[in-house]
N, C-alpha and C positions, 0 to 999 in steps of 0.2 A: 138217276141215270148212272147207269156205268158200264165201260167201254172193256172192262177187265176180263166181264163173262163172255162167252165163248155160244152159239150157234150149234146145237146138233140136230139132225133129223130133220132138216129142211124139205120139205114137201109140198108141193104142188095140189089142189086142187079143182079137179075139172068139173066143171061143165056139163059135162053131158059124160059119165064115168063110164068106161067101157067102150064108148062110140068109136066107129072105125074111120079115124081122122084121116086118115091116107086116101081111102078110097070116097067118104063123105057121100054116103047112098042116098043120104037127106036134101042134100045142097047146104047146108049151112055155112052161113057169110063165118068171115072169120073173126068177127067182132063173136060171134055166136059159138063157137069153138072155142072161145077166150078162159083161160084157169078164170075163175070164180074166187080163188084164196091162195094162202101160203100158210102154210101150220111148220112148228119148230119147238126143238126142247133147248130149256137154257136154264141152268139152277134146281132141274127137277122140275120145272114148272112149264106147260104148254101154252103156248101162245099162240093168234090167229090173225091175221088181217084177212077180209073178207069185204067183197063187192060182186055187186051182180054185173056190173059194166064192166067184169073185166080187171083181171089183176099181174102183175110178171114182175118179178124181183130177182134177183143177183145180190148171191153173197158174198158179201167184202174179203178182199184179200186175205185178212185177217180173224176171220169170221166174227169180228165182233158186231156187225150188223148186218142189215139188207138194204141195197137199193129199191125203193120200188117204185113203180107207176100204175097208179089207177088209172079206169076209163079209158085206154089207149086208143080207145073209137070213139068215145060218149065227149064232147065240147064240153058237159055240165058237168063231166066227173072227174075227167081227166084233170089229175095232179102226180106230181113227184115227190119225193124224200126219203130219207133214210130213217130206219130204223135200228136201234140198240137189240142187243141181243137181251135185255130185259122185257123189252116192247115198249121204253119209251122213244120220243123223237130225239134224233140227234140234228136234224136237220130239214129244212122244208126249201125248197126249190122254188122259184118266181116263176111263172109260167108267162112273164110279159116279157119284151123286146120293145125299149119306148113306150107308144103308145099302144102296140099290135099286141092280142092276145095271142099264142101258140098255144100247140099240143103237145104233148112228149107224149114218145111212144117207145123208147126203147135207156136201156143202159147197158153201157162196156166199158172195158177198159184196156186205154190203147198206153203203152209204152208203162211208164212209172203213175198217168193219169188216169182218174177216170172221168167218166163223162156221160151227162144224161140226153140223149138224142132228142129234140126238137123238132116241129115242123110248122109253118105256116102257110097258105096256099101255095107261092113259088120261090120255097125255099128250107134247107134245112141247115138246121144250129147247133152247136153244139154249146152245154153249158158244162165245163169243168171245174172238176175240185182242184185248186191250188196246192201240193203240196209243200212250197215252200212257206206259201202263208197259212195255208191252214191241214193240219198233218191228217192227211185223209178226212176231209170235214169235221172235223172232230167237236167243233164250234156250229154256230148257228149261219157260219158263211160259206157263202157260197163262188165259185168265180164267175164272172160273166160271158154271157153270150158270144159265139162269134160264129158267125156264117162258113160254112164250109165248102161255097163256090172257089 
């Protein structure tokens, strides 16, 4: 693992390539419109994460990784974590609250934090990375949940 390399050529792949997402002449749900992958150079070397349920990641400040979340629709597929600009893990995200399983469906980054977006049927969470404790995740921690009512 190392945090040192750098992220270039980050790219998106869809779904259904070419399709006119705007106007959706098909009807397709938006689970079904969902990128498919994430492809990236780092070292001269290309790298892939790839899911049929769905993939959407955001590259770190510093580009030395990717937030991502799989399955953003799928219950079975649906996880979170970050990824090294080598393609290993830096980080895996608990998808529980107690004893309630969640979904994540989204990441951003608000202020100096960032934070991977939750959901459970009447309610949504937020799980941040601590930068005082842990300097942009850099470790295997993660902050905890907190409700954003």
């Amino acid at each position: 693992m190392s945090t040192l390399e750098k992220i270039a050529d980050l790219r998106i792949v869809d779904h259904h390539p070419g399709y006119d997402k705007v106007n959706n002449p098909l009807l397709l749900s938006v689970a079904e419109l969902a990128p498919v992958g994430l492809t990236w150079q780092s070292g001269g070397v290309q790298h892939a994460i790839r899911s049929q349920a769905g993939v959407s990641g955001r590259l770190l400040g510093d580009a030395s990784g990717i937030a991502v979340v799989e399955g953003p629709y799928d219950p079975s597929a649906n996880r979170a974590y970050i990824v090294n600009a080598d393609g290993s893990s830096r980080a895996r995200i608990p998808a529980q609250i107690g004893a309630e399983r969640v979904m994540f469906y989204t990441w951003s980054k608000l202020t100096a934090q960032s934070h991977f977006w939750l959901r459970r049927l009447d309610e949504t969470f937020v799980s941040k990375c601590e930068r005082q404790t842990v300097p942009w995740c850099k470790s295997q921690e993660v902050g905890k949940c907190m409700s954003t009512r």
